[in-house]
Residue frames relative to the residue before (quaternion, step in Angstrom):
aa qw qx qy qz dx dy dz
X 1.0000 0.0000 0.0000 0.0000 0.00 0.00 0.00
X 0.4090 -0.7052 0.5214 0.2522 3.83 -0.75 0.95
X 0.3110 -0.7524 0.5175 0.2632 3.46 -1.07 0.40
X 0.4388 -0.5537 0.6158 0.3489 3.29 -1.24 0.14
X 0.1581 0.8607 -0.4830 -0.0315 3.71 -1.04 1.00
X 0.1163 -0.8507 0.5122 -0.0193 3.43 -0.20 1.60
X 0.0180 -0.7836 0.6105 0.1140 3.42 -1.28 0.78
X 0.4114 -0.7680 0.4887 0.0463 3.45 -0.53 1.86
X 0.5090 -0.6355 0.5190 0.2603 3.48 -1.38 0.22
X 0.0252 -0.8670 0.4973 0.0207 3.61 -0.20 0.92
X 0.7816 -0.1162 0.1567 0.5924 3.50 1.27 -1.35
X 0.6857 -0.4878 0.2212 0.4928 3.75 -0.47 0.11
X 0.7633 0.1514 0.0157 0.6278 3.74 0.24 0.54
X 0.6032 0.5050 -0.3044 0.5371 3.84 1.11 0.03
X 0.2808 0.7832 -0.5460 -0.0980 3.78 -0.76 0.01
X 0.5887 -0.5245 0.4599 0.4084 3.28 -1.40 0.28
X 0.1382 -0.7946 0.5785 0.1220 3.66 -0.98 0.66
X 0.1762 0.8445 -0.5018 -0.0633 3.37 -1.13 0.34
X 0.0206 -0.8598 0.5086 0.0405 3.77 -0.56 0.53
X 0.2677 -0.8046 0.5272 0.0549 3.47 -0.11 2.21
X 0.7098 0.3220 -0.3518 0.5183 3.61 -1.23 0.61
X 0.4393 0.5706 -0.4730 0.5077 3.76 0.94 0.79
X 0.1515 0.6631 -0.7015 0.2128 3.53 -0.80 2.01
X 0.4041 0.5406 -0.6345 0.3766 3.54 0.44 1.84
X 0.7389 -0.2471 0.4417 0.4448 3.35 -1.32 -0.91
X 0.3827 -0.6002 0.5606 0.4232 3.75 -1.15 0.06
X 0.6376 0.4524 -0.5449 0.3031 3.90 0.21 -0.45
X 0.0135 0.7472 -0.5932 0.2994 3.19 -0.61 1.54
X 0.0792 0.6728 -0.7354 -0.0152 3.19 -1.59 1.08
X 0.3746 -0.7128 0.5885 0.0723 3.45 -1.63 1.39
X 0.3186 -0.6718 0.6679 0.0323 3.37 -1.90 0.52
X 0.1325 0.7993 -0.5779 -0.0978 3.60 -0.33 0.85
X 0.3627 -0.7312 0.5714 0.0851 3.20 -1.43 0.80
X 0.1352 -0.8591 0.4368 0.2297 3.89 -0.73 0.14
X 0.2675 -0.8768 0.1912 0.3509 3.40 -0.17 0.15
X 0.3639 0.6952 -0.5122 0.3491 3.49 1.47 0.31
X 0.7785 -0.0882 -0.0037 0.6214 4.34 0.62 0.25
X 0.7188 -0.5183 0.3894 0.2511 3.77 0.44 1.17
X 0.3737 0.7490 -0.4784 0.2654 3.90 1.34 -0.09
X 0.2401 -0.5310 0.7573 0.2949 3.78 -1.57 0.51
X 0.3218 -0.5263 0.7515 0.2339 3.29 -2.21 -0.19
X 0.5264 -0.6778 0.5104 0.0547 3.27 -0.79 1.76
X 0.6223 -0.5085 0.5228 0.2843 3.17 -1.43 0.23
X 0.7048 0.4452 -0.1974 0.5159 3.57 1.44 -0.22
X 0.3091 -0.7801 0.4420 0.3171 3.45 2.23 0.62
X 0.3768 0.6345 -0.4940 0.4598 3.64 0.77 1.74
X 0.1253 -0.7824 0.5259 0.3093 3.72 -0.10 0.59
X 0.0123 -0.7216 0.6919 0.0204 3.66 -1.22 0.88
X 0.5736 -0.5025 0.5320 0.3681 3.58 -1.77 -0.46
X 0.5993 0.3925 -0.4694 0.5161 3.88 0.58 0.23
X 0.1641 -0.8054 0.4971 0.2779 3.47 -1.61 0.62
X 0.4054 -0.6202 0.6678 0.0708 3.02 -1.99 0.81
X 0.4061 -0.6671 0.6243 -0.0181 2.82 -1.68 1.53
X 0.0261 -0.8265 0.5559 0.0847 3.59 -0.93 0.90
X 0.2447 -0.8120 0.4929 0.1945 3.11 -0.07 0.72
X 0.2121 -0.6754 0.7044 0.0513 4.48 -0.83 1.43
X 0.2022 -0.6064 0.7682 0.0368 2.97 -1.63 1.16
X 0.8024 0.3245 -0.3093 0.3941 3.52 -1.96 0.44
X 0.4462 0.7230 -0.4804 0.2178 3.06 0.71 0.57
X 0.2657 -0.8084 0.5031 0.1512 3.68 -1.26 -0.26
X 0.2435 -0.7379 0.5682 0.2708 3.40 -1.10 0.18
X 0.0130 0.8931 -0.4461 0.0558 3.47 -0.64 0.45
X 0.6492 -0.4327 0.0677 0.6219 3.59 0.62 1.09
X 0.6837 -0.2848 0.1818 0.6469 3.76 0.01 1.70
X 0.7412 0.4453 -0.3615 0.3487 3.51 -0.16 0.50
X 0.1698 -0.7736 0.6078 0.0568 3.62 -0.22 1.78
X 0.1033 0.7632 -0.6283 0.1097 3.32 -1.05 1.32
X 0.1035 -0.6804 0.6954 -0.2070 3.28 -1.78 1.07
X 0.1925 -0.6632 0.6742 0.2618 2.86 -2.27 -0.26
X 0.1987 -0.7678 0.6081 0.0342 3.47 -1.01 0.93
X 0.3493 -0.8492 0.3771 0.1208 3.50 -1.06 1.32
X 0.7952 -0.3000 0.1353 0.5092 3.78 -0.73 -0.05
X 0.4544 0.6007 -0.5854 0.2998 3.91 0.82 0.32
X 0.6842 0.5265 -0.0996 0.4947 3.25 1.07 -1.66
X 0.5866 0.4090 -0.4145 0.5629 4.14 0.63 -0.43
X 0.8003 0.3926 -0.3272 0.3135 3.28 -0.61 -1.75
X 0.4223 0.6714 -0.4417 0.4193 3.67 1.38 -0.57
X 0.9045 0.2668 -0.1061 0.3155 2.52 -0.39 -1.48
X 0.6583 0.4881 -0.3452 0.4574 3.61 1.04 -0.92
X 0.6701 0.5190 -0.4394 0.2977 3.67 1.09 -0.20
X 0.3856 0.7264 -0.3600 0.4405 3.85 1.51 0.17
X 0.4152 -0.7152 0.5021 0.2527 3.12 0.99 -0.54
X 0.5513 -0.5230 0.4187 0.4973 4.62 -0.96 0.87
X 0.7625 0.3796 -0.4796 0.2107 3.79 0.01 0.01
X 0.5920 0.4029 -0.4271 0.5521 3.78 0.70 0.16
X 0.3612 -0.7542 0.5481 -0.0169 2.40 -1.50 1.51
X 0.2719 -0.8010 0.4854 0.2210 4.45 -0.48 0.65
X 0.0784 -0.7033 0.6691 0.2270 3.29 -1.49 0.29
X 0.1792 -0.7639 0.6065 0.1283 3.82 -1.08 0.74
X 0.3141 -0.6807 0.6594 0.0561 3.25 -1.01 1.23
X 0.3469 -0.7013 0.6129 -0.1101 3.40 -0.97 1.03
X 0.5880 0.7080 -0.3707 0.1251 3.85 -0.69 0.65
X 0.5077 -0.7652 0.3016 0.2564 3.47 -0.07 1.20
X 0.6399 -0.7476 0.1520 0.0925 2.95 -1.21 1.24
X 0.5598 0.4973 -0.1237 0.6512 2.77 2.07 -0.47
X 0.7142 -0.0225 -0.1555 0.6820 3.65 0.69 -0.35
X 0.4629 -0.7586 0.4585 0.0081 2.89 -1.13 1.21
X 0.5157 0.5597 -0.2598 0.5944 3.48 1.61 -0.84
X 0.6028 0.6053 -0.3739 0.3612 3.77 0.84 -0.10
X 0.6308 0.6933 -0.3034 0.1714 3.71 0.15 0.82
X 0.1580 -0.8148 0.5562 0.0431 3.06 -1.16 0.53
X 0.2630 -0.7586 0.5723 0.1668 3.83 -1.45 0.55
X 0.1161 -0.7317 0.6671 0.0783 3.06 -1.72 -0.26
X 0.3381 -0.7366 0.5027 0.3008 3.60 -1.24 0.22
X 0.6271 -0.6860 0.2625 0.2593 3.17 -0.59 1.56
X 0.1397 -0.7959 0.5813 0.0951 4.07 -0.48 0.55
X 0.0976 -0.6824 0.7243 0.0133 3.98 -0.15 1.20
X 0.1798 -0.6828 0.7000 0.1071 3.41 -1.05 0.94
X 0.6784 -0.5382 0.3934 0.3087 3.71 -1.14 1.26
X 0.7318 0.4177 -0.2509 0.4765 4.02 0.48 -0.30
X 0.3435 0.5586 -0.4999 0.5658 4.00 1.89 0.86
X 0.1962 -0.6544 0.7294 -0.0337 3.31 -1.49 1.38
X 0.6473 -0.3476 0.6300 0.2516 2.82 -2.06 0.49
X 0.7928 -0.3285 0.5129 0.0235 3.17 -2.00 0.02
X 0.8532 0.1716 0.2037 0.4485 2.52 0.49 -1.84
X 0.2355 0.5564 -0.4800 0.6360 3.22 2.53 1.36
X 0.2741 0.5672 -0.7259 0.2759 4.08 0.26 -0.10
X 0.9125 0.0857 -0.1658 0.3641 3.35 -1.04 -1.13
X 0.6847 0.5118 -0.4036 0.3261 4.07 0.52 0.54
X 0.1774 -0.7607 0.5500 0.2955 3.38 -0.59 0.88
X 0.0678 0.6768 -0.7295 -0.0717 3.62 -1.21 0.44
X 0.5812 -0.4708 0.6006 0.2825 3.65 -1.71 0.27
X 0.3221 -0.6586 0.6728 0.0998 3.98 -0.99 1.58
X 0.0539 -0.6277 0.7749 0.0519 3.11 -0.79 1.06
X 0.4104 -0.4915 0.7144 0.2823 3.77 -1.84 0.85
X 0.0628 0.7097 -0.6973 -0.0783 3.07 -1.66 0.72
X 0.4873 -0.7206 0.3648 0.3319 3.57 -0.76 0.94
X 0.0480 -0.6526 0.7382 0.1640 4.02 -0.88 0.96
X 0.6994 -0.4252 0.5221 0.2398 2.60 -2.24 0.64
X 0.4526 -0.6645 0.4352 0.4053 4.42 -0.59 0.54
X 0.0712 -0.8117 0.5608 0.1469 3.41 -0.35 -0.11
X 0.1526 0.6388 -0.7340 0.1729 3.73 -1.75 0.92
X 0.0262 -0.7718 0.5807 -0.2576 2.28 -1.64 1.79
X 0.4695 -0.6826 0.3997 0.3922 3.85 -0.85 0.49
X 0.7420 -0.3259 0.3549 0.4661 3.33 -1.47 -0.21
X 0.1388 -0.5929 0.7540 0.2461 3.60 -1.39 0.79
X 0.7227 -0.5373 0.4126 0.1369 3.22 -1.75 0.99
X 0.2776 -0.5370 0.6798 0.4153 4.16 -0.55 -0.14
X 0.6358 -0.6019 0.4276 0.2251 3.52 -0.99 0.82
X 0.0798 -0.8095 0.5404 0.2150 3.53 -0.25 0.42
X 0.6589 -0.6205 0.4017 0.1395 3.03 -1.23 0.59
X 0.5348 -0.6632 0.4531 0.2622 3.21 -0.16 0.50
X 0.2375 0.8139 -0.5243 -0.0788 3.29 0.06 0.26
X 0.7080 -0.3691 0.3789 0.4679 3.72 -1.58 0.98
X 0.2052 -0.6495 0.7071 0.1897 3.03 -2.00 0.39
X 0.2536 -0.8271 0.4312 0.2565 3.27 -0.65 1.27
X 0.2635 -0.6793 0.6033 0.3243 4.15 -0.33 0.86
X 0.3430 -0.6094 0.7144 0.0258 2.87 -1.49 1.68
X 0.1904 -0.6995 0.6885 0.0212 4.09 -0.79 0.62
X 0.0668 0.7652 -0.6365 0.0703 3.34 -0.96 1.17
X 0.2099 -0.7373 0.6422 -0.0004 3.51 -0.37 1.25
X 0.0914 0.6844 -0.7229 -0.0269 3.82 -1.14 1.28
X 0.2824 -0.7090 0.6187 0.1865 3.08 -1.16 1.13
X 0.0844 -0.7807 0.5972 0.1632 3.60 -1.16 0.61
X 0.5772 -0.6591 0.4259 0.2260 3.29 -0.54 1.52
X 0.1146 -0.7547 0.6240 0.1669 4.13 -0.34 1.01
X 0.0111 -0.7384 0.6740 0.0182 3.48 -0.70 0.83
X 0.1395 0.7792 -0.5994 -0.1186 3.53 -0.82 1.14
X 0.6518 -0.6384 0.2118 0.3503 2.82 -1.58 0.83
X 0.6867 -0.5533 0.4347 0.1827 3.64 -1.55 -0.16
X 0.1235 -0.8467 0.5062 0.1074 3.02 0.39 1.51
X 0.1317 -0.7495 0.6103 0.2203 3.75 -0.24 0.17
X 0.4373 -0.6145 0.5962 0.2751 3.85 -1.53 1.12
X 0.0528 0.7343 -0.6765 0.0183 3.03 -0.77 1.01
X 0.3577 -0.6939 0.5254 0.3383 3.80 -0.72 1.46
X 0.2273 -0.5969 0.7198 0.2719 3.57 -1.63 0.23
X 0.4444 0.7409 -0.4411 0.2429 3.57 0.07 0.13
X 0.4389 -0.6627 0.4238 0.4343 3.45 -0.08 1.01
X 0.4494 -0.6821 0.5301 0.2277 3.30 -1.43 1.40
X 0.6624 -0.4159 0.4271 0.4537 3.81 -1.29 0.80
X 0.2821 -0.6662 0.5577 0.4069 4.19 -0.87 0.14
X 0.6196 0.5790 -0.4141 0.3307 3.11 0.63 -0.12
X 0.5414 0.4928 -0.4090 0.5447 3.82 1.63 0.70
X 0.5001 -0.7020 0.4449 0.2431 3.41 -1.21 1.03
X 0.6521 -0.4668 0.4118 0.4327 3.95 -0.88 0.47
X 0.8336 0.4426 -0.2517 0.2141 3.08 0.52 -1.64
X 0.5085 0.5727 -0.4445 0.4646 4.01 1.81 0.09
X 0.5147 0.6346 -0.4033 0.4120 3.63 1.29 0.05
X 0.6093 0.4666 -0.2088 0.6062 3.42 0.98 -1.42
X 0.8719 0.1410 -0.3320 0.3311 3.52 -0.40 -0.43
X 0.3517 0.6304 -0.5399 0.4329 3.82 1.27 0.75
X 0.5784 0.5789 -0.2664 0.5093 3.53 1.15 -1.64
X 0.5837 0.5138 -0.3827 0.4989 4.16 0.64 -1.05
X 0.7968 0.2030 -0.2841 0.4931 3.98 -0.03 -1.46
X 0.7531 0.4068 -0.4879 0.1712 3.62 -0.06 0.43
X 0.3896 0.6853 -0.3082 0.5325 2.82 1.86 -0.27
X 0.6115 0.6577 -0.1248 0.4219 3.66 1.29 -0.69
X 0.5444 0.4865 -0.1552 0.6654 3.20 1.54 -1.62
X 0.8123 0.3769 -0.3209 0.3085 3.25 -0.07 -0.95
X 0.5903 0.5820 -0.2621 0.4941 3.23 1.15 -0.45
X 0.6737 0.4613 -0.3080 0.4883 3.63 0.93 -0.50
X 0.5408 0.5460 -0.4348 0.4694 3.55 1.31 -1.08
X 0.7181 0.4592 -0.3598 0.3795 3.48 0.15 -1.07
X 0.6773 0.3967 -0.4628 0.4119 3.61 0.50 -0.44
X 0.6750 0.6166 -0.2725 0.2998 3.52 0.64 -0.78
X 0.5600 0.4947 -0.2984 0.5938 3.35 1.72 -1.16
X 0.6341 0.5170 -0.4076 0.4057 4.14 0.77 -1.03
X 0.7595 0.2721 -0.2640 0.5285 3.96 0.46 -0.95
X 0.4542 0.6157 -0.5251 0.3728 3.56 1.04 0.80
X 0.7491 0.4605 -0.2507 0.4049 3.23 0.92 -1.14
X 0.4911 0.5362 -0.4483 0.5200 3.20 1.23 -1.60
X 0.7336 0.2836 -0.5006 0.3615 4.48 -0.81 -0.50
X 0.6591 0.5805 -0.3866 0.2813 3.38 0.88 -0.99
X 0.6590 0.3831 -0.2384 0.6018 4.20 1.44 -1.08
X 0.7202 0.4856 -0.4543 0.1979 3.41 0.59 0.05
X 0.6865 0.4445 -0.4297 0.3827 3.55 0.63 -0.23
X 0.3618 0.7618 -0.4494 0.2946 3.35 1.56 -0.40
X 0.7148 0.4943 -0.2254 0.4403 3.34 0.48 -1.74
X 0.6693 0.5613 -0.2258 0.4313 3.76 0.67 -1.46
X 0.6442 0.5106 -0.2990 0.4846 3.50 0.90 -0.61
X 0.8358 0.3762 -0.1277 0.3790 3.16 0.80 -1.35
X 0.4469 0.6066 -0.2593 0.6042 3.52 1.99 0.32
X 0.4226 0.6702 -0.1998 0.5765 3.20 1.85 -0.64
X 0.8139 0.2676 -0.0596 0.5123 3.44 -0.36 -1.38
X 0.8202 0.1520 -0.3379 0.4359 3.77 0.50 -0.28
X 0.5489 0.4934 -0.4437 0.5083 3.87 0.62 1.21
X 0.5658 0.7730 -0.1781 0.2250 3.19 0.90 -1.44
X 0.7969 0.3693 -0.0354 0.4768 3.34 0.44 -2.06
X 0.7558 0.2096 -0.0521 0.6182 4.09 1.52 -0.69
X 0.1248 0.6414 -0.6190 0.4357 3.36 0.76 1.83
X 0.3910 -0.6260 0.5999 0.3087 3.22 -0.80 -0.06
X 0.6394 0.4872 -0.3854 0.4531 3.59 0.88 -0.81
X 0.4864 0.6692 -0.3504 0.4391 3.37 0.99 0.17
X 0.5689 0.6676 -0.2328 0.4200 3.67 1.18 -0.57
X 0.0149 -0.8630 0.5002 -0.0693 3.17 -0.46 1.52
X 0.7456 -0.2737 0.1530 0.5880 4.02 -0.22 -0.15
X 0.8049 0.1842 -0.1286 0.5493 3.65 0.55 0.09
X 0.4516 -0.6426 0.6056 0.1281 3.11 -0.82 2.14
X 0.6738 0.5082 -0.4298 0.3209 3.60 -0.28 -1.17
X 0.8241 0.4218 -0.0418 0.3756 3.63 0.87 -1.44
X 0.4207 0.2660 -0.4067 0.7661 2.97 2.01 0.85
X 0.6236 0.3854 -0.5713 0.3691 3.99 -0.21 0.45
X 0.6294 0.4733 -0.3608 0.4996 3.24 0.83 -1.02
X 0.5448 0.4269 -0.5018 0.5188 4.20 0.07 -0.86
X 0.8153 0.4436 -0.2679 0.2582 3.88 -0.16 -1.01
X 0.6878 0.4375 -0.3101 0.4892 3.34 1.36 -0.51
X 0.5714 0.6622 -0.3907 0.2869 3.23 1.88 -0.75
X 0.6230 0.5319 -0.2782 0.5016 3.53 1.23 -0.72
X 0.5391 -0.6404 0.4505 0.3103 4.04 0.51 0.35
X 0.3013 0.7815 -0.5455 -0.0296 3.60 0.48 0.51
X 0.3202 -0.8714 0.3007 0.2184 3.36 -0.74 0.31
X 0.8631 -0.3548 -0.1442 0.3293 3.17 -1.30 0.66
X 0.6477 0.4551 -0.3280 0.5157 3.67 1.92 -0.59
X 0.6139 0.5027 -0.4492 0.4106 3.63 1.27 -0.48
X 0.5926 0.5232 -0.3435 0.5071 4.00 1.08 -0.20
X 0.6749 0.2809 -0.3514 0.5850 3.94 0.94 -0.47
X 0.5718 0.4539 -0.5008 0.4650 4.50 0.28 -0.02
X 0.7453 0.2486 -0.3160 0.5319 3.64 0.80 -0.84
X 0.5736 0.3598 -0.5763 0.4576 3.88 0.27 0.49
X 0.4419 0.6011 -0.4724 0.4692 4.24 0.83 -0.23
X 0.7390 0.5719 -0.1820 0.3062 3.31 0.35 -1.67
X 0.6995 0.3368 -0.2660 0.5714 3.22 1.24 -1.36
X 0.6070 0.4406 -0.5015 0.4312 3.69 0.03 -0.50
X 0.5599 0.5872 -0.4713 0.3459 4.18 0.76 -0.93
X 0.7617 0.4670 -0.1196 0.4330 3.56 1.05 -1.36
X 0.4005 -0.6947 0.4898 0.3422 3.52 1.61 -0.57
X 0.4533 0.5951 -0.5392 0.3869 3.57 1.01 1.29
X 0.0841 -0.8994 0.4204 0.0852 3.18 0.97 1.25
X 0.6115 0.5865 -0.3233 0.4214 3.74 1.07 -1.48
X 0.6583 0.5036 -0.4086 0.3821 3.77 1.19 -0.80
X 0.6482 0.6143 -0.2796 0.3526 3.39 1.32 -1.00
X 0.7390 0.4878 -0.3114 0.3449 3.35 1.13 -1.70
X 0.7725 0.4176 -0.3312 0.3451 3.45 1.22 -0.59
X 0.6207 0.5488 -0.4685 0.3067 3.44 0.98 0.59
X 0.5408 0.4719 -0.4094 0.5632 3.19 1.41 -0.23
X 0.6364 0.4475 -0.5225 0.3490 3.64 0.15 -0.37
X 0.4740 0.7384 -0.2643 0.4003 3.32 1.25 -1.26
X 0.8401 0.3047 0.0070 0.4487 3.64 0.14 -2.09
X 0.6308 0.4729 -0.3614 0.4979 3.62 1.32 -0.76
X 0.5798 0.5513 -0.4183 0.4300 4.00 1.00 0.33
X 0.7925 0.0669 -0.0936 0.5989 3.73 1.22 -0.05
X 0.6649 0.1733 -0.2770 0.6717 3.90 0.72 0.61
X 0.4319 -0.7640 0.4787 -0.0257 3.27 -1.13 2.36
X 0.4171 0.7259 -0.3803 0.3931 3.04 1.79 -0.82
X 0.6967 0.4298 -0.1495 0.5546 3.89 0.78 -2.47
X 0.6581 0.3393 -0.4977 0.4517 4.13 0.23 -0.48
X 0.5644 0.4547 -0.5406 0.4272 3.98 0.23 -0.31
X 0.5982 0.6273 -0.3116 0.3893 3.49 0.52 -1.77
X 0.6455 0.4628 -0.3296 0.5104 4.00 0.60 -1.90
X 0.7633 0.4942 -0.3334 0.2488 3.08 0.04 -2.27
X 0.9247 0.1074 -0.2165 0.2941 4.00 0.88 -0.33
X 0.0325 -0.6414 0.5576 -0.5260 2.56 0.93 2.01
X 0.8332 0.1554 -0.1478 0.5097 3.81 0.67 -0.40
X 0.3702 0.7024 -0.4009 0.4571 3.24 1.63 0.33
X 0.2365 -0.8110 0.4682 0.2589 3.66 -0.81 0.90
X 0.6066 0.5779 -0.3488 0.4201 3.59 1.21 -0.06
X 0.6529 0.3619 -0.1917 0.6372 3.77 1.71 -0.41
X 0.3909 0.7408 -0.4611 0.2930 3.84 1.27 -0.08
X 0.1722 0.6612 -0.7294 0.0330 3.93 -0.97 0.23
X 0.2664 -0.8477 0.4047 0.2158 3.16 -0.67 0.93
X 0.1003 -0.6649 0.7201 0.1710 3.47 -1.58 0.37
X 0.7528 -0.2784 0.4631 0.3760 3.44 -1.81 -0.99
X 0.7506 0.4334 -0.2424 0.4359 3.75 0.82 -0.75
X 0.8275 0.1874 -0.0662 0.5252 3.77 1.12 -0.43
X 0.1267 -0.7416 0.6451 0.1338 3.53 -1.15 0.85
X 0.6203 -0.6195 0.3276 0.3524 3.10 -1.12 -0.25
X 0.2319 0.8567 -0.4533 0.0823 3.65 -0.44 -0.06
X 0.7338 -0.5993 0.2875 0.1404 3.44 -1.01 1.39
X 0.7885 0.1341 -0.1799 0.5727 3.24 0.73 -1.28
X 0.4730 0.4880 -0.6048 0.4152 3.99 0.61 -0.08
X 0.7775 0.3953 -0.3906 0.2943 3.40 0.22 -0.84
X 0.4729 0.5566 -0.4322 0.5290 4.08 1.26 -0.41
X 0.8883 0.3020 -0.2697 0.2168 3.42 0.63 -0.46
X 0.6101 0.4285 -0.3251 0.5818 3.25 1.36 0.85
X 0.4417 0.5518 -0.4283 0.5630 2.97 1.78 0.58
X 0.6240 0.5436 -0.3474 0.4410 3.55 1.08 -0.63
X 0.5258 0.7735 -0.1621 0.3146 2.90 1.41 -1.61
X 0.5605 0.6427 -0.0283 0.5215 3.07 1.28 -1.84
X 0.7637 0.3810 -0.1973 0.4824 3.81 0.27 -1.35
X 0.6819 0.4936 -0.3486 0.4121 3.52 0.92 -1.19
X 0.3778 0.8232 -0.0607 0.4194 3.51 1.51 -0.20
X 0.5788 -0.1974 0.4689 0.6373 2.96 0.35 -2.34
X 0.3249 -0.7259 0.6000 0.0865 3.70 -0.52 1.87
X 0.7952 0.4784 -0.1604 0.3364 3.14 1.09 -0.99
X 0.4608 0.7627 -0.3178 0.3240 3.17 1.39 0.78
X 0.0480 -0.9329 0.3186 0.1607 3.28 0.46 1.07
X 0.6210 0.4559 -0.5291 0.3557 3.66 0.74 0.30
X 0.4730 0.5503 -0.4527 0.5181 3.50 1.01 -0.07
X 0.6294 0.5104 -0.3463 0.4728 3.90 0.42 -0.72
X 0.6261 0.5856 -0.2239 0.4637 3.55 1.02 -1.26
X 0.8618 0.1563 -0.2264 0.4261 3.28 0.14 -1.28
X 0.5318 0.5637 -0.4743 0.4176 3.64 0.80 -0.39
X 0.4694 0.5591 -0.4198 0.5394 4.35 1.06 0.14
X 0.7732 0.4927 -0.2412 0.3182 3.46 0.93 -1.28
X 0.6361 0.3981 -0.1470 0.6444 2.97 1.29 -1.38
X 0.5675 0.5315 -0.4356 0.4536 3.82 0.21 0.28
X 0.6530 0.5207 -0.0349 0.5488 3.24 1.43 -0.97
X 0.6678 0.5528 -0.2822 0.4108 3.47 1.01 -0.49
């Protein structure tokens, strides 16, 4: 379930946090993400491409509703980007780690800077748009692809020429050692050929079987053992591509393995425009069909529609609907 995350004005550099649809514990540590090049914010309030965990103290639950205050690492961040980048916050308990969930970040118009301490100015409310959203993924790693080399030998088998004298035969030989020379080579040759045919047929067949193997095998679902993460990673390690990565995100939502789905599209919809169009309408209400893993919702879906474009400019239903729903 996506959370709803809002960060309120409380003091200069101080805000009120909350994150609704939150039925864990409060020890919690978060991950923000931006979306103008996919960047985390470090532990050194630096935006890079590796992610960082932060771990928030003093927090609470409070009917589904994780609440706190967080100080000037996390404002001045974010307020120093300026209203057009948009955040995603990752969300996951400290003790079990497989526990998480996200949201897109809501700054309500009355959050200061830091560095408002010694200025009065007049808060003006301004209206943001709500926002809800699925889990963003822990980044997988890349991991090496290991080049597998398969070498088929194919047995050359040429035929047997047999020496056959043309030289007029002695008369004193009988016709019939002619005819039945003509019988065993006619024989040979006939056997070579079968032997060279069920040569090849062993030699192309495991080839194919092997290699039907390796690209089905590793991102089956029946493959899934006690740890999702360690069947995504085995599957992505093998390069699957872009329709074997949307049948096995189908599959899992068919079965209600939603956590397996949400983190490959989050995962794949950060560097293949094809999966952010695919993600982005999953939360789209005009492409919506419902299941158990996705709801609908306005701004998740602008934002992997954006996601998408930054991607591929040349994408025109993303161009299309992100007018509509901008417009709505």
């Amino acid at each position: 379930m996506a959370l709803r995350i809002e960060l309120n004005g409380d003091k200069p550099g101080i805000v009120k946090f909350s994150a609704s649809k939150w039925q864990h514990s409060a020890d919690v540590e978060i991950m923000i993400q931006r979306n103008q090049d996919n960047f985390y914010l470090s532990q050194s309030n630096q935006w890079g491409p590796e992610t960082s965990w932060h771990v928030i103290a003093d927090l609470i639950v409070n009917d589904d509703r994780l609440e706190g205050q967080i100080g000037p690492w996390l404002t001045d961040s974010l307020l120093a980007l300026g209203g057009n980048c948009k955040f995603l916050m990752q969300i996951r308990e400290c003790n079990n780690p497989t526990i998480t969930d996200r949201g897109v970040i809501t700054i309500k118009g009355n959050v200061l800077p830091s560095s408002a301490v010694s200025i009065d100015l007049p808060i003006e409310e301004v209206a943001v748009k709500p926002t809800l959203v699925e889990s963003i993924i822990e980044q997988v790693a890349e991991p090496t692809t290991e080049a597998v080399t398969e070498e088929a030998t194919t047995a050359a088998i040429e035929p047997i020429s047999p020496v056959i004298d043309t030289s007029n035969p002695e008369p004193s030989k009988k016709k019939g050692k002619g005819i039945i020379a003509m019988i065993v080579i006619i024989a040979i040759l006939l056997i070579a050929a079968l032997v060279a045919f069920l040569l090849l047929n062993r030699s192309e067949q495991p080839t194919k079987s092997i290699s039907d193997d390796v690209d089905t095998s590793s991102c089956a679902l029946s493959q899934l053992g006690n740890n999702e993460m360690d069947f995504i990673q085995t599957c992505l390690r093998d390069k699957p591509s872009t329709e074997q990565i949307l049948k096995l995100i189908l599959e899992a939502k068919a079965q209600d393995k939603c956590n397996i789905a949400q983190r490959l599209y989050a995962n794949q919809s950060q560097q293949n425009a094809n999966i952010a169009v695919v993600y982005a309408k999953e939360y789209d209400d005009k492409f919506y069909q419902k299941n158990s893993c996705f709801v609908t919702d306005k701004d998740t879906a602008i934002y992997w529609y954006e996601t998408a474009l930054a991607l591929d400019p040349n994408s025109d239903l993303a161009k299309t609907r992100l007018t509509q729903l901008k417009a709505q």
